[in-house]
N, C-alpha and C positions, 0 to 999 in steps of 0.2 A: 659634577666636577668638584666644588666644593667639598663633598662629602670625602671624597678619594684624597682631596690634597690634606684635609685634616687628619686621615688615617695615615699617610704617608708622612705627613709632617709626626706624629707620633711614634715611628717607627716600625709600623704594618706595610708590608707589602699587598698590593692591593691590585686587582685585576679590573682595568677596569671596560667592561661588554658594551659596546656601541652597535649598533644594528645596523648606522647609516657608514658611508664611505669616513666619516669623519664627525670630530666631539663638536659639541657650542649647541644641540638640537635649537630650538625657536628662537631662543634670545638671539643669534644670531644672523636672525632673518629681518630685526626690528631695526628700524630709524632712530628713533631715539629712548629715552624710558624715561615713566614718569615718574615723581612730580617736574623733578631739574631738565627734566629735556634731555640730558646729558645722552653723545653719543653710544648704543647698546655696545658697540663692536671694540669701541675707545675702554672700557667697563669690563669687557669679557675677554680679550686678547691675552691679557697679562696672565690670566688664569688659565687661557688654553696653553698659550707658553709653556708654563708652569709645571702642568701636566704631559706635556708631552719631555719636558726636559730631567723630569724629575725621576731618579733610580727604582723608585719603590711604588710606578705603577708602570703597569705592563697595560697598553691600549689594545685590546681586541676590536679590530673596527669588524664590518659585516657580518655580523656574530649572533646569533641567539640563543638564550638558554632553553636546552631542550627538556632538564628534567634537572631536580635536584633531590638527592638520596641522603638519608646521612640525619644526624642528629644535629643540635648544638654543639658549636665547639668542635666540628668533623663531619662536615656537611663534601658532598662528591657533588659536584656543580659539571653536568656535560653540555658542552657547547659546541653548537655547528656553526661553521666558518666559511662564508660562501667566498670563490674566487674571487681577488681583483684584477687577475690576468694582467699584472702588473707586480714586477719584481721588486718591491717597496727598497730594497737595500739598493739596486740600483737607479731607481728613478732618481731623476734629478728636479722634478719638475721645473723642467721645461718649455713645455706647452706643445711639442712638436705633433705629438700625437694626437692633438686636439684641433691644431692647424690642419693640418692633412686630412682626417678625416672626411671623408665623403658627406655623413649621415647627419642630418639633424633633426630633432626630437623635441619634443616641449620640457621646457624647464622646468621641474617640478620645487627645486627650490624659488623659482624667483614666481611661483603660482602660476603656471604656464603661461607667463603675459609677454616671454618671447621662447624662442629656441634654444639648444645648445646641443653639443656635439654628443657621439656617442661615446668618445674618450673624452675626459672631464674632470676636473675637482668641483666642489658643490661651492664655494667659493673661497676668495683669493687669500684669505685669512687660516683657511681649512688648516686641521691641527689632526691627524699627521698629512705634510702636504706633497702627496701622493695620487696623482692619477689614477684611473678605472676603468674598464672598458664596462661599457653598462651590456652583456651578452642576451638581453633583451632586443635590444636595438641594433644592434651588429651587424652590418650586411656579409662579415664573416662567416658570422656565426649561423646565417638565415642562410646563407645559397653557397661558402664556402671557399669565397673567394673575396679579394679584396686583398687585407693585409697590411693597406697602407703606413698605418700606424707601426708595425710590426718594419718596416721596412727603411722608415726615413727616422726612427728613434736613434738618437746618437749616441744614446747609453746601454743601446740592447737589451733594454729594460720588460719588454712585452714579451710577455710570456702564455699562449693562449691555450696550453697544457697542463694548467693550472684545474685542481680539481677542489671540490669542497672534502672538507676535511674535519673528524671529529675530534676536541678537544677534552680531555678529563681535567678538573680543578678542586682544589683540596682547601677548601676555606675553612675559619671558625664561624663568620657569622655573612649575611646578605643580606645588600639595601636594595632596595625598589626604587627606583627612578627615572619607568620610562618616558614621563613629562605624559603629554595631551594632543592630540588631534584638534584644532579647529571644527567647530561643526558647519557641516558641509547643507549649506540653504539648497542643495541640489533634491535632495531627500522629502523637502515639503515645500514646492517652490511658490509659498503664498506671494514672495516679491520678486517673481519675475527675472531673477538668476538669471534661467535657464536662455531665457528668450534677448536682454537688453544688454548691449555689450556695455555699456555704461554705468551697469550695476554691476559693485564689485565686493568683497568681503573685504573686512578689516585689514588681514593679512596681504591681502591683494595689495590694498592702498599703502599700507607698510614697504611693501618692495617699488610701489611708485616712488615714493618721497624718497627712497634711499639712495644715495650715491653711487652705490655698488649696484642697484637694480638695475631693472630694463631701461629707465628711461635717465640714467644716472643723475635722478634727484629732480628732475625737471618734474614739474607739475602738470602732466597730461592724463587724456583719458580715453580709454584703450581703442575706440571705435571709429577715430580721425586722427588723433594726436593731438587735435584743437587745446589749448590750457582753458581750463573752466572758470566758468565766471560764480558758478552759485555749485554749492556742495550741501547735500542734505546726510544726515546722518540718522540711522532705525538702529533703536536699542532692543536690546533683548532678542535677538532673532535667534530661535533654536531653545532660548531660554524662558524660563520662568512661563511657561508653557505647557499645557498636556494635549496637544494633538498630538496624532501619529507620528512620530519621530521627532516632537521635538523634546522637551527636561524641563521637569517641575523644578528645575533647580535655580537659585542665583550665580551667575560665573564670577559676581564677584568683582570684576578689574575691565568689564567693558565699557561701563559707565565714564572710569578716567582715561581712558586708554582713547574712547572718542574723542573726550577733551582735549588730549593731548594733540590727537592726528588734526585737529580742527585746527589746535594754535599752531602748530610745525606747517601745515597746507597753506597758512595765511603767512606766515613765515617766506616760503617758499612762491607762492604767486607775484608774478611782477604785476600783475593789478589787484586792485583791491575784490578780494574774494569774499564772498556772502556764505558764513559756515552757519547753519542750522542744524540745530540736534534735539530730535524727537524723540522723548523718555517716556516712559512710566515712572518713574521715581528715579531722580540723581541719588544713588548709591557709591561717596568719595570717602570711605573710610579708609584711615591712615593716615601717619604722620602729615599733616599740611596738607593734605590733598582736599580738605574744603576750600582752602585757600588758594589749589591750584584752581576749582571750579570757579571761585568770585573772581581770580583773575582774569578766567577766560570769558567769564560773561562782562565783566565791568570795565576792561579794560582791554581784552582783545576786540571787542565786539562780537563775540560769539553767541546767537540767539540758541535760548533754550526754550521749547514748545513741548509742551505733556501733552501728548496726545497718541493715542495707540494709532498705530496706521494697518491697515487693514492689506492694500494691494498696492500697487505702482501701475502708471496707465505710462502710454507713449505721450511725449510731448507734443507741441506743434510744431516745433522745428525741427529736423533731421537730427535724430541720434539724442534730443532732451529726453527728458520722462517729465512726470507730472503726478503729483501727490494730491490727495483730498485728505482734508484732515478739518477734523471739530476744533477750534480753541478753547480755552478755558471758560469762555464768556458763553459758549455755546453757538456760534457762528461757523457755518460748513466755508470751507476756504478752498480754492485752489491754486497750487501754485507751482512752477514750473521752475526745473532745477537741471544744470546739465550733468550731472552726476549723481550717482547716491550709494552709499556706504553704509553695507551693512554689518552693525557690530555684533558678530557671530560667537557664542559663547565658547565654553573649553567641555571637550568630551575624548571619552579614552575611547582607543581604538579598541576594534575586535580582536587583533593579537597579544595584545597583553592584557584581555580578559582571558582570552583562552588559554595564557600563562598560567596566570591566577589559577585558574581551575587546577593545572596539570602540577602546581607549587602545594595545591591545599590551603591556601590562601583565602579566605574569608574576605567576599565582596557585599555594599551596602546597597540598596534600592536601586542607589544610581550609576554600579559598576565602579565606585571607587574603590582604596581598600579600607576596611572596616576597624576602627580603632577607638581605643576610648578614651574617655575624656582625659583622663589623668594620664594614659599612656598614648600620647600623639604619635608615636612613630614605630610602635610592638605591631605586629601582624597577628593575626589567631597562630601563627605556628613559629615558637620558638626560635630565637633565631635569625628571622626572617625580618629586618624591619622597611621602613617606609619613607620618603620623603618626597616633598613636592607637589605637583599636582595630580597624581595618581592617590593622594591622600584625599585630596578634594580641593576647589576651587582655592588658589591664591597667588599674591601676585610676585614680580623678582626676588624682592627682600626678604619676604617670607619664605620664600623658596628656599632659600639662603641659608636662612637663621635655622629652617627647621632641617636642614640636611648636615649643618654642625653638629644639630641634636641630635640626628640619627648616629650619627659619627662618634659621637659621643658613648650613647648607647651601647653600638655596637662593639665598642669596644673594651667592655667592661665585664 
């Protein structure tokens, strides 16, 4: 977004290809952001606004770029444009058709920790704010009847004759910025994911604390609703790693990011909550953010323990777990927590490596895109530049600064 309003603010028109039903990708999804805590959505609003209002971009939502031809300076960008069986000029959103709706599905923005309809906006902020029929989930679509939505829409808005459609585009230059995937502890379940409903990923814990989430801010957890008394926190899962599926790499922003969710959950619990966070190395670079950890150890009461943890056991009492871990001293410990939060690192998905491939785009060891030192945001192919976390591991601000420099770049 950034990157588009800076071109746009310059006087480029600018195209800008979203994949999902709507812009804001992750930032969107978070509580707050660190070091200030400050609300994500308070932060990002004005700039979805922005974009959506502004003459000189054009929002392609459900979009992917299929191939790109063409040189510097005259690049042919084709894009496929899946239906929203949804008339965007007439929607009003409403809600109607999401009211009605028969069908409910697991929510994949809110980390399926509840349901939602099979019409839907991902949520209430969404920029353009425009309903979807998700034609996965459609009991339309699957046995050919129903229609509901189609039926009780007051704007006549549904449209289920809607086809996917290919788009040609005629640019000088293209940025990369399809952000990151969460890595998914399902893939090597050393901690027990799969099994303990109580164990939950970072993201997960993100859409608890938040207002707009499933439990709208209230402090529960997923397997009673019960509010927890004691929360442990596991660093590095997926990262800084070489088993089978996980990355030798550092993500970089989970180290503060626990920190944060540690002081916002105590923030939020009406009793006093026991936050523990098990590192290999507190890694808080950036502005102030030593100073956010000393707060939270010195002054929130937030324990910090080094110690690698190995597995997660069942508790003694319904729905706890229970951690074993070495301290410093060297003393084997056990101790029983009703939650645990695992801080899951940043990895790109397999779709936009397999862009890369079909771009010519030059990827590094660890499927980011490959750049060099002096040129932070050039791709191997002219033209083509880069910002974000598709560059590699980093956090909001950076994101930010280094997607002006693209902008920058590109338009030079």
């Amino acid at each position: 977004m950034q990157a588009a309003l800076d071109l746009a603010d310059s006087g480029f028109y600018v195209y800008l290809v979203e994949k999902s039903s709507s812009i804001g990708g992750r930032m969107s999804q978070l509580d707050k952001t660190f070091p200030t805590n400050d609300c994500s959505m308070c932060i990002m609003s004005p700039k979805l606004v922005e974009c959506g209002r502004n003459l000189n971009i054009e929002i392609l939502t459900l979009s992917e770029v299929e191939s790109i031809t063409g040189e510097e300076g005259n690049f042919h960008v084709r894009v496929i444009q899946h239906p929203r069986y949804i008339d965007m000029d007439k929607c009003i959103a409403c809600g109607t058709c999401a009211e009605k709706c028969p069908r409910r599905v697991p929510d994949e923005y809110n980390a399926n920790l509840i349901n939602r309809k099979a019409a839907y906006i991902q949520y209430p902020q969404a920029v353009p704010l425009k309903y979807l029929i998700d034609a996965e989930n459609c009991i339309y679509f699957e046995k050919g009847k129903c229609r509901a939505c189609e039926k009780f829409c007051p704007a006549d808005a549904v449209d289920f004759d809607q086809k996917e459609r290919e788009i040609t585009i005629d640019v000088g230059s293209v940025i990369l910025a399809s952000g990151f995937q969460p890595y998914n502890p399902y893939l090597n379940d050393t901690y027990q994911y799969n099994r303990f409903p109580n164990v939950v990923t970072s993201l997960e814990f993100e859409r608890i604390l938040s207002a707009s989430g499933p439990y709208q801010g209230h402090l529960l957890r997923p397997s009673d609703k019960k509010e927890p008394q004691k929360i442990a926190w596991i660093q590095c899962v997926g990262s800084r790693n070489i088993h089978i599926g996980d990355r030798g790499y550092c993500s970089g922003v989970c180290c503060t990011y626990a920190i944060k969710e540690s002081m916002v959950a105590k923030e939020h619990s009406a009793i006093p909550l026991d936050a523990a966070i098990f590192y290999i190395d507190i890694r808080t670079y950036g502005k102030d953010f030593e100073l956010f950890y000393n707060r939270a150890r010195d002054d929130m009461g937030v324990r910090f323990i080094k110690s690698r943890i190995n597995t997660i056991l069942p508790g003694d009492e319904e729905g706890n777990l229970r951690i074993r871990y070495t301290d410093e001293t060297g003393r084997i410990i056990d101790e029983e927590f009703d939650m645990i939060v695992l801080s899951v690192g940043l990895d790109i998905e397999k779709p936009t490596i397999d862009l890369a491939h079909r771009l010519d785009v030059d990827l590094n060891q660890y499927n980011f895109v490959s750049t060099g030192s002096f040129t932070p945001v050039k791709t191997s192919r002219p033209g083509i530049f880069v910002c974000g976390v598709l560059q590699g591991p980093k956090d909001i601000p950076e994101t930010v600064t280094q997607a002006s420099g693209a902008a920058a770049v590109a338009s030079g």
